[in-house]
PAFI-760791 format. One record per atom (N, C-alpha, C): residue number from 1; residue in three letters; x, y, z. Coordinates in steps of 0.2 Angstrom, whole numbers, plus 5000, padded with zeros to 4 digits. Layout:
<atoms>
NUM,ALA,X,Y,Z $
...
</atoms>
This chain:
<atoms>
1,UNK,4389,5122,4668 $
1,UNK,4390,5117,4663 $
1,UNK,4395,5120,4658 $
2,UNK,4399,5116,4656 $
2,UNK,4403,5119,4651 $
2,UNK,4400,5119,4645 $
3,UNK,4401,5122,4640 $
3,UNK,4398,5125,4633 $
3,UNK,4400,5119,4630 $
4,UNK,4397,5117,4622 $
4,UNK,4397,5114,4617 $
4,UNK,4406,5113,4616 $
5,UNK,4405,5121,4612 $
5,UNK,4413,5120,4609 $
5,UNK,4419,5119,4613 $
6,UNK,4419,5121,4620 $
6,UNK,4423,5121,4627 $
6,UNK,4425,5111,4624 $
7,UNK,4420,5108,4625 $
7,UNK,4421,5102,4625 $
7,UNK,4426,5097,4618 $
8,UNK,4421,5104,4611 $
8,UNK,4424,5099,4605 $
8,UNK,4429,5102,4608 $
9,UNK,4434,5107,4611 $
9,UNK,4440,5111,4609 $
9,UNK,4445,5104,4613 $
10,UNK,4442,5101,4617 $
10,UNK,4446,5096,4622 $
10,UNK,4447,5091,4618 $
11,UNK,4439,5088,4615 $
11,UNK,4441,5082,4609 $
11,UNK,4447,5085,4604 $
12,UNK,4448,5091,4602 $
12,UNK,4454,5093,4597 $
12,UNK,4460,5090,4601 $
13,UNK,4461,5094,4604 $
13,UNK,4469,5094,4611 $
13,UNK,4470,5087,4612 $
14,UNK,4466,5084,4611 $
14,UNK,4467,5074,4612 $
14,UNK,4466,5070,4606 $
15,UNK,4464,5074,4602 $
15,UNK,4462,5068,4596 $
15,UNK,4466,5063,4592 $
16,UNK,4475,5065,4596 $
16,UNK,4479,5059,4593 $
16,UNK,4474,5050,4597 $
17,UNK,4474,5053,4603 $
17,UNK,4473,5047,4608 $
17,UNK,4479,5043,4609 $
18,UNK,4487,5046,4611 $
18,UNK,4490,5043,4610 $
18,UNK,4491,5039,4617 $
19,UNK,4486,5040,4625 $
19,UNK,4488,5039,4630 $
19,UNK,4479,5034,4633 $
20,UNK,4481,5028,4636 $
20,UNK,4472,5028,4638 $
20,UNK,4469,5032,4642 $
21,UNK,4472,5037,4645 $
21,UNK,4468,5041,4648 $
21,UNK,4465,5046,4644 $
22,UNK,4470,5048,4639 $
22,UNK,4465,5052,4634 $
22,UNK,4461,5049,4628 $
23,UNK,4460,5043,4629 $
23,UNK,4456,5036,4626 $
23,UNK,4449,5039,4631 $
24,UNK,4450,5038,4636 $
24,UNK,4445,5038,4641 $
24,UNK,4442,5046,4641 $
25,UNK,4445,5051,4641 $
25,UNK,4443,5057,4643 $
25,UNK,4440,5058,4634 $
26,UNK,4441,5057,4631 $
26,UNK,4439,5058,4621 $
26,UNK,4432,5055,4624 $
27,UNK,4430,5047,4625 $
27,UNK,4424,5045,4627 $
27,UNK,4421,5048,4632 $
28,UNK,4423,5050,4635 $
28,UNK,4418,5056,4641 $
28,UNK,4415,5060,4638 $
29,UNK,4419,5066,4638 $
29,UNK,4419,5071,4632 $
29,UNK,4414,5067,4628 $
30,UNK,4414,5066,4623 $
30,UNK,4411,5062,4616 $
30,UNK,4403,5060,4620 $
31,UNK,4404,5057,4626 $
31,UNK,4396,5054,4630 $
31,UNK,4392,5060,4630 $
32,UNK,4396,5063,4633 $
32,UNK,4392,5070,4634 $
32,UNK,4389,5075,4631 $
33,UNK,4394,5077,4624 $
33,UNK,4390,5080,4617 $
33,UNK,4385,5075,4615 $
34,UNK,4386,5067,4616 $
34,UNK,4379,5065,4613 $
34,UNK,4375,5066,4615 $
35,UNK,4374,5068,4621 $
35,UNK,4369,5070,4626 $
35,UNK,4364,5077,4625 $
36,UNK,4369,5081,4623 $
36,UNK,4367,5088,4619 $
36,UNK,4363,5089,4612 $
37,UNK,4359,5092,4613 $
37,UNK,4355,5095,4606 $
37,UNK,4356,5099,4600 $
38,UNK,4363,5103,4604 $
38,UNK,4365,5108,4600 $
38,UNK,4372,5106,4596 $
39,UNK,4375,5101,4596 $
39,UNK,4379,5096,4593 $
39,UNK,4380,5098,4585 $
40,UNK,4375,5097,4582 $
40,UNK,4375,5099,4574 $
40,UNK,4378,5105,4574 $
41,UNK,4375,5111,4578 $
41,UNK,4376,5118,4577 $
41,UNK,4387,5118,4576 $
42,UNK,4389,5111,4579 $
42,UNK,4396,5113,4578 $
42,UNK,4400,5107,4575 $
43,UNK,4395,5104,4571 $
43,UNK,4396,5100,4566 $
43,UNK,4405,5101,4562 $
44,UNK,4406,5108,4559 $
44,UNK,4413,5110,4557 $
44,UNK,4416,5108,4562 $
45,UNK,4415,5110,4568 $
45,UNK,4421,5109,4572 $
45,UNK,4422,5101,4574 $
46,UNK,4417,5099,4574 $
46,UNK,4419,5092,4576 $
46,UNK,4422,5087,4571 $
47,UNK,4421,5088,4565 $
47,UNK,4426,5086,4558 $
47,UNK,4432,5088,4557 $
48,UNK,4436,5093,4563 $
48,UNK,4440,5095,4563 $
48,UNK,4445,5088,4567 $
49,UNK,4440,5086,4570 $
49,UNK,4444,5080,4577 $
49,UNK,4446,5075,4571 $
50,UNK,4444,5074,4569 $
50,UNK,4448,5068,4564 $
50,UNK,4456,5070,4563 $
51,UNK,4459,5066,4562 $
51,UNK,4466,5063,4560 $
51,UNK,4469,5058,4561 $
52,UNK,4472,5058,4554 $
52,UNK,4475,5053,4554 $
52,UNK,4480,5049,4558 $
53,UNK,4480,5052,4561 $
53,UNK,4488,5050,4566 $
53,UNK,4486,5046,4573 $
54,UNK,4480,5045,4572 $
54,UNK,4475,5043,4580 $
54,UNK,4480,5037,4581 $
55,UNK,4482,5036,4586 $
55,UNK,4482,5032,4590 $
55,UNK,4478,5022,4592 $
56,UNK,4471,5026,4594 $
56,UNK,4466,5022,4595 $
56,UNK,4462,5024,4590 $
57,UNK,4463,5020,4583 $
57,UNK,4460,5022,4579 $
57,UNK,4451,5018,4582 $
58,UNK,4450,5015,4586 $
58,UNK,4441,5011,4586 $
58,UNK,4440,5016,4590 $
59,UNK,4442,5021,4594 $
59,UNK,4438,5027,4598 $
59,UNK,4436,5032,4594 $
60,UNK,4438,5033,4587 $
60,UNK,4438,5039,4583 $
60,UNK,4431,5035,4580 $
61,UNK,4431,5028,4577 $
61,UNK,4426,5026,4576 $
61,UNK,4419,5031,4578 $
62,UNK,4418,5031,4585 $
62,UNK,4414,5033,4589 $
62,UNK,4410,5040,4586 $
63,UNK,4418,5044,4583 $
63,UNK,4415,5051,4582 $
63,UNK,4411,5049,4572 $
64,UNK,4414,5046,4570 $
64,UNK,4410,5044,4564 $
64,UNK,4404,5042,4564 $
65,UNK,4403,5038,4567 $
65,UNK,4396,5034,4568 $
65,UNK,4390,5041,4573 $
66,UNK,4394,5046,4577 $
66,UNK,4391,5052,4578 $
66,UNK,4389,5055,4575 $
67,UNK,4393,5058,4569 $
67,UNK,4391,5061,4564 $
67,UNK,4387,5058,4559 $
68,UNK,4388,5053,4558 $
68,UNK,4384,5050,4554 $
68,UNK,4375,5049,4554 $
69,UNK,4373,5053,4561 $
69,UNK,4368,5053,4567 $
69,UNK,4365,5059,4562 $
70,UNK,4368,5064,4560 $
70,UNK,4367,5071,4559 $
70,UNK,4362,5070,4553 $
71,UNK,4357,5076,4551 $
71,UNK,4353,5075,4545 $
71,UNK,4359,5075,4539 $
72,UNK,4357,5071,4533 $
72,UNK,4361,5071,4529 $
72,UNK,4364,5075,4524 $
73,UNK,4358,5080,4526 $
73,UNK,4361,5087,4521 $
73,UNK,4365,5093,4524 $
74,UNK,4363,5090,4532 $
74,UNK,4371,5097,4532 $
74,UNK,4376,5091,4536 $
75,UNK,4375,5087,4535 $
75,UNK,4382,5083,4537 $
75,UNK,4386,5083,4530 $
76,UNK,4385,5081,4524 $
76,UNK,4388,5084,4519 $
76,UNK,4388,5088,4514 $
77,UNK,4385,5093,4518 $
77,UNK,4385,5102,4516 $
77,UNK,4392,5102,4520 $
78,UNK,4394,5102,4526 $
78,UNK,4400,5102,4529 $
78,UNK,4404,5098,4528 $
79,UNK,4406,5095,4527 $
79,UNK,4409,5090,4523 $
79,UNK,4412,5094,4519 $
80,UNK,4408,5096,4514 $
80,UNK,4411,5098,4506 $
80,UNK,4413,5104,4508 $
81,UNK,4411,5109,4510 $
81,UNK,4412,5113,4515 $
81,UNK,4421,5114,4517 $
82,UNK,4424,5108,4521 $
82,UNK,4429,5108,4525 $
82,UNK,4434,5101,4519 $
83,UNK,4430,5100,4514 $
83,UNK,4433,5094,4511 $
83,UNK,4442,5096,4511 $
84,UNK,4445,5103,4510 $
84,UNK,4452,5103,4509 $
84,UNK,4456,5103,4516 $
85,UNK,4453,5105,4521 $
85,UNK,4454,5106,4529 $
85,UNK,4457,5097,4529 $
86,UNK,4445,5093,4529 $
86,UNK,4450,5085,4527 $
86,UNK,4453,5080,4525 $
87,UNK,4455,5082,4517 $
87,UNK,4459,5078,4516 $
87,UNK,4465,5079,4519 $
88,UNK,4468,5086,4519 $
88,UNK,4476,5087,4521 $
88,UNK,4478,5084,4528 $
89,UNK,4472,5085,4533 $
89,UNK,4473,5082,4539 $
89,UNK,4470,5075,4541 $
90,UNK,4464,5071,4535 $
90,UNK,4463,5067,4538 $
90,UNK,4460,5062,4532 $
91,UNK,4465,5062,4527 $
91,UNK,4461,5059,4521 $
91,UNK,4459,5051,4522 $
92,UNK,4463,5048,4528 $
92,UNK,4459,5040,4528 $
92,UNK,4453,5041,4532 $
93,UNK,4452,5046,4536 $
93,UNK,4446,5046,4538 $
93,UNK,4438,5050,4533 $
94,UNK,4442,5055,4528 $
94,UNK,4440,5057,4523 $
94,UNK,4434,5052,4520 $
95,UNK,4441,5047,4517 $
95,UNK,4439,5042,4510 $
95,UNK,4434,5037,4517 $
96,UNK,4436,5034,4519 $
96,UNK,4431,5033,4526 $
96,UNK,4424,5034,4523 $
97,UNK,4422,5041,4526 $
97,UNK,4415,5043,4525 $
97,UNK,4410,5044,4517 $
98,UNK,4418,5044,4514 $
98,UNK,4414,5044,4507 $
98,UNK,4416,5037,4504 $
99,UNK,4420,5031,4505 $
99,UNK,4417,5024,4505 $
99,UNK,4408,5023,4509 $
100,UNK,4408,5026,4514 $
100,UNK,4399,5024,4518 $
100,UNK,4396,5028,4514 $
101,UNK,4397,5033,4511 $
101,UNK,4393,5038,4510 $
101,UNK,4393,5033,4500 $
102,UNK,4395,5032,4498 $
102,UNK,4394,5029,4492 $
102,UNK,4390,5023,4491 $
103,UNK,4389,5018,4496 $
103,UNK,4385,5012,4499 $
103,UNK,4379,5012,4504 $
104,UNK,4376,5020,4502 $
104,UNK,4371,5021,4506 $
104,UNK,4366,5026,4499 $
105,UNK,4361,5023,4496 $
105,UNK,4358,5027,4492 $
105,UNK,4356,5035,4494 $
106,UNK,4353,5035,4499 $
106,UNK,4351,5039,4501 $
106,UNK,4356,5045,4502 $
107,UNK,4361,5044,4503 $
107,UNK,4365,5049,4506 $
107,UNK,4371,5050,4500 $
108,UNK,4371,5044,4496 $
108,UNK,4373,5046,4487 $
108,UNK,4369,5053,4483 $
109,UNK,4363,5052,4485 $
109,UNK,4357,5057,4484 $
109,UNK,4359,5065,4483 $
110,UNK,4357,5064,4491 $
110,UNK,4361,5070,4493 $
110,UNK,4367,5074,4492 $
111,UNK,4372,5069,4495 $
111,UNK,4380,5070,4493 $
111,UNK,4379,5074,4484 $
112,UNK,4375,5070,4481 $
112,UNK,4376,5071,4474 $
112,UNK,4373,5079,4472 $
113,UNK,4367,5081,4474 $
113,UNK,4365,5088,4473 $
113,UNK,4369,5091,4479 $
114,UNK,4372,5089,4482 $
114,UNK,4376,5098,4486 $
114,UNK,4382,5096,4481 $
115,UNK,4384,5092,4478 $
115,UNK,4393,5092,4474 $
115,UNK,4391,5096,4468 $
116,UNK,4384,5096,4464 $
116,UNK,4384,5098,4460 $
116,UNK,4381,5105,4462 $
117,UNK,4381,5109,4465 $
117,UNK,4382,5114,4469 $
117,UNK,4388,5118,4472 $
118,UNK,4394,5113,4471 $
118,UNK,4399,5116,4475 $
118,UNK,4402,5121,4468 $
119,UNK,4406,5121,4472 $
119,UNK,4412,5129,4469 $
119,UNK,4418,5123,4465 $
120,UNK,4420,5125,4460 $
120,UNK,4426,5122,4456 $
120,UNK,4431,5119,4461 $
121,UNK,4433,5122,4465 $
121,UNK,4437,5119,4468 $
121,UNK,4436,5115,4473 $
122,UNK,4429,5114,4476 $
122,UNK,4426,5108,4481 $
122,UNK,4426,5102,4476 $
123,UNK,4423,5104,4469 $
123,UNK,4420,5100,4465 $
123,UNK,4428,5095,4461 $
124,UNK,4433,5097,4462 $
124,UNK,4440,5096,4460 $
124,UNK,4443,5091,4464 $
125,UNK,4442,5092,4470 $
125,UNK,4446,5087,4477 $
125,UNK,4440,5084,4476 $
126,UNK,4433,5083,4477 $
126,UNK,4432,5078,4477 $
126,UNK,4430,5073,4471 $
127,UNK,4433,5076,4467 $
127,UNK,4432,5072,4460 $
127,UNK,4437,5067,4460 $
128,UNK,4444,5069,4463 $
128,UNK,4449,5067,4461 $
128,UNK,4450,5063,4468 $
129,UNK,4445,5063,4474 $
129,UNK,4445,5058,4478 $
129,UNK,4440,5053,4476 $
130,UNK,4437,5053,4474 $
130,UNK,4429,5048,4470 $
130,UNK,4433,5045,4465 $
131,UNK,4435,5046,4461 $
131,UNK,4441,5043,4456 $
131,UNK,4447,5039,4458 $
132,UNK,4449,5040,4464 $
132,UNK,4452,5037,4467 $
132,UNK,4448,5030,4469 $
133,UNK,4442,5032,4476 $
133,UNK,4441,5026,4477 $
133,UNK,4438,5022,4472 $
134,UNK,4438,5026,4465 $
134,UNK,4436,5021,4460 $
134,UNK,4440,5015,4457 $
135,UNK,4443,5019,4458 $
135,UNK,4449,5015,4454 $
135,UNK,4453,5009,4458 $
136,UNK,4451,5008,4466 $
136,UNK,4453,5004,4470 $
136,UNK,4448,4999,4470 $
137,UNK,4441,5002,4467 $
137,UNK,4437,4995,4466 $
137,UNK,4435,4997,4462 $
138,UNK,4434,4998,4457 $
138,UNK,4429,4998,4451 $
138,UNK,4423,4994,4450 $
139,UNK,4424,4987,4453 $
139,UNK,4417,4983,4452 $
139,UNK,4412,4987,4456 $
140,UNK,4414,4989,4461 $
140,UNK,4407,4990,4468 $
140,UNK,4409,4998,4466 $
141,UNK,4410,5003,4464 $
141,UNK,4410,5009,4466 $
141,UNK,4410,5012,4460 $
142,UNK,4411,5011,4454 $
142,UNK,4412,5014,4447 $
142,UNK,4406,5018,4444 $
143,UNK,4400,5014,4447 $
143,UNK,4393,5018,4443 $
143,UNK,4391,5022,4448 $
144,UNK,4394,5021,4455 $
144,UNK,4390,5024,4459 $
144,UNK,4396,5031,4461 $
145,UNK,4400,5031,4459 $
145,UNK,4405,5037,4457 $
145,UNK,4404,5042,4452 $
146,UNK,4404,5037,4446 $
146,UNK,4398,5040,4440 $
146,UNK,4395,5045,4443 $
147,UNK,4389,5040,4445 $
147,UNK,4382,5045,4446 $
147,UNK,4383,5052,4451 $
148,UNK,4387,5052,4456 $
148,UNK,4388,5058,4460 $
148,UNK,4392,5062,4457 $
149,UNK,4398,5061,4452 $
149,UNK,4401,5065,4446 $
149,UNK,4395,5067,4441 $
150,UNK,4390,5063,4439 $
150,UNK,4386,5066,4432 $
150,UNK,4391,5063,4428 $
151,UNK,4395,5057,4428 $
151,UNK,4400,5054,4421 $
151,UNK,4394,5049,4419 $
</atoms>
């Protein structure tokens, strides 16, 4: 049986999706790790598969709605973790997860005691990414940006 990472290394090499065959083999791959137990254990690298250049942007969907499967404190422990890895590689899918992650109390929570725990420059990119999406909605995001900044 081939290992965990063997498989995210394959979702890497494919994760444009720019062909249906690598549409199709992304969903293989991808059936399979959700099959497995040990999935979290490679959480970082699976954040790595986002980009924004994807092709088949509703197959990519698939790996977010996986991750979003994970317990909430080490999905963004790692997150915050790889935030500069993604924004430079994957900042729509980035803002993505922290638009869900802002419209879910519970994982506002969360998100909110690991930020205030990050290192200056974790604490930096994502301030200046929460402030963005603030700024795109104000009405719906404003206080709930507030409250995981502490403004």
């Amino acid at each position: 049986m081939i290992d965990s990472m063997d498989l995210i290394k394959e979702l890497k090499d494919i994760s444009l999706l720019e062909t249906e065959d690598q549409c199709i083999k992304f969903e293989e791959i991808f059936a399979e790790l959700y099959k497995r137990d040990d999935a979290k254990e490679y959480l970082e690298d699976l954040l790595e598969v986002f980009d924004d250049d994807v092709e088949a942007e509703e197959v990519m969907w698939s790996l977010l709605h996986y991750i979003e499967t994970m317990p909430l404190h080490l999905l963004y422990k790692k997150i915050l973790f790889k935030i500069e890895y993604l924004l430079n590689n994957a900042e729509y899918w980035t803002e993505t997860i922290h638009y869900r992650m802002l419209n879910d109390d519970e994982a506002r929570e969360v998100y909110k005691i690991l930020f205030d725990d990050s290192n200056d420059q974790t604490k930096s990119l994502v301030k200046d990414l929460l402030n963005k999406i603030k700024n795109e909605d104000a009405v719906r995001f404003e206080s709930k940006v507030d409250y995981v900044l502490g403004e």
